[in-house]
N, C-alpha and C positions, 0 to 999 in steps of 0.2 A: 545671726543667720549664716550659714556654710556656704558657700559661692563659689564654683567651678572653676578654679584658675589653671589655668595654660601656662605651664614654665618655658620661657624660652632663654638661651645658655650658649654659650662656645664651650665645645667637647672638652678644653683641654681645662678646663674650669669642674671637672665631672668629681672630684672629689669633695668641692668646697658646696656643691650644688645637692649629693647625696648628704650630705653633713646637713644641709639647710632643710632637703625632706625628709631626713631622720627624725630634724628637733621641731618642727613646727606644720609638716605634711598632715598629719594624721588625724589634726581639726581645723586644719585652715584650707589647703587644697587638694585634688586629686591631680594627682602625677600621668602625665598625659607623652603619649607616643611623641620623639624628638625627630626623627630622622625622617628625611623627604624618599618617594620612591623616584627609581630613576624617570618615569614616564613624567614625572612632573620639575624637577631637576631640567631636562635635557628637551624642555620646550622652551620656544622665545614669545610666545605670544602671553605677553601681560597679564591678560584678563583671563586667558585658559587657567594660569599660573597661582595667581590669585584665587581664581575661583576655587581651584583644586584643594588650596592649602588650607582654606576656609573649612571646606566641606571634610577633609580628611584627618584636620588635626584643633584645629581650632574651635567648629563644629558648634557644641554645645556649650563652651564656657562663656562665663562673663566678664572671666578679667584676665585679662593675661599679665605674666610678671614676668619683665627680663630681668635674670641676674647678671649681674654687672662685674666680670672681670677684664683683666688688663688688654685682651685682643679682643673683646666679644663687638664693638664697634664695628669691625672689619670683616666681619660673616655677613656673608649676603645672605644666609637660610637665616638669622637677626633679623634682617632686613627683611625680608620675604615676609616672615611671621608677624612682626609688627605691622608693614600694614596688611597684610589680610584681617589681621586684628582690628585695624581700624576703619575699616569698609563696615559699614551700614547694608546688612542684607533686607532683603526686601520684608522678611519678617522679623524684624527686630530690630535691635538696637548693635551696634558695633559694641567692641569688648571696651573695658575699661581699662587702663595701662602704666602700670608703675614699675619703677627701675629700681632695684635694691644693689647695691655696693656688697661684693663678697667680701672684700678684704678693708675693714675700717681705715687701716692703715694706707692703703691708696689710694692715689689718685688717677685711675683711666679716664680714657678720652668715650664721651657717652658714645654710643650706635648713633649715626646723623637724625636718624629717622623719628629715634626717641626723643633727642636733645631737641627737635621742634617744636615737637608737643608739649614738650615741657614746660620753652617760654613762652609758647601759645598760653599754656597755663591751665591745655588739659589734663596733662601726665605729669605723676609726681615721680619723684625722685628720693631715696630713703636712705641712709648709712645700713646696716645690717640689723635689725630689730633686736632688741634688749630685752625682748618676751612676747609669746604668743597673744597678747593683750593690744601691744602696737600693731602686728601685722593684722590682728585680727579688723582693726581704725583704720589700717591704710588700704586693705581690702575694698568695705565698706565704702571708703571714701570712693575709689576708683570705680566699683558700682554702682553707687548714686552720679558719678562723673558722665555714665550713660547716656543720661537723661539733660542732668543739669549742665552740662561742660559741652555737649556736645557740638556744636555749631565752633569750638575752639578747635577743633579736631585739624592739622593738616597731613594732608596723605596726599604730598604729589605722585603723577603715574609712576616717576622714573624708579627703577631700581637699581640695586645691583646686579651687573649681570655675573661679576665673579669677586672672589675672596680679595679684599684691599691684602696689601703689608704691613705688618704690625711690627713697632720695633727697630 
């Protein structure tokens, strides 16, 4: 079954990320708007902020997937995106959340936000998929995680209010 994933990325990763919706986009998820408007950027109120990000990018999917490069950690719009991903709207279920590794060969330091969820033991974590066959399982998994995982979920209020330094 095909399941709406939400790609979320640091810009400067935009090659290895079009490379990844070239080879496995086109039956695994739909490529969804990246970029925040400034109206929602240039608030301080948490829950307007969240709410926003929900409704304008997040919206309809069920699983969101950060791809994991070497700064993607240090984005607050990572951050942002994960948890409005993980807030429970009133109708439904919060998204499902896995972290895929761009570069097999590296090792980055996970986004904080993800890395919780992780050892919570709701979000998986993946090396770069070997075939549309694996993403297609670890999709899956992360959408049955909805339902079954969910009470592992952690999404404290705090966020980031600006870009960490990477490097």
């Amino acid at each position: 079954m095909r399941h709406k994933c939400f790609v979320s990325y640091h810009h400067e990763d935009l090659r290895a990320v079009d490379t990844f919706i070239a080879r496995f986009g086109p039956k695994n998820f739909i490529k969804r708007g990246i970029t925040l408007p400034d109206d929602v950027i240039d608030s301080t109120d948490t829950d307007y902020v969240m709410r926003r990000v929900r409704e304008l990018y997040v919206r309809d999917s069920t699983v969101t997937i950060v791809l994991i490069g070497p700064c993607t950690w240090s984005r607050r719009f990572v951050d942002w995106k994960i948890q409005a991903s993980l807030r429970q709207p009133a109708s439904g279920f919060p998204n499902g959340l896995i972290g895929i590794l761009l570069d097999r060969a590296a090792r980055p330091a996970l986004p904080p936000r993800f890395r919780l969820n992780r050892d919570s033991g709701y979000a998986r974590y993946h090396y770069y998929p070997s075939s549309a066959s694996s993403l297609e399982e670890w999709i899956e998994d992360a959408y049955l995680a909805r339902q079954s995982r969910t009470q592992l979920i952690r999404n404290p209020r705090e966020r980031f209010l600006r870009n960490r330094a990477c490097g």
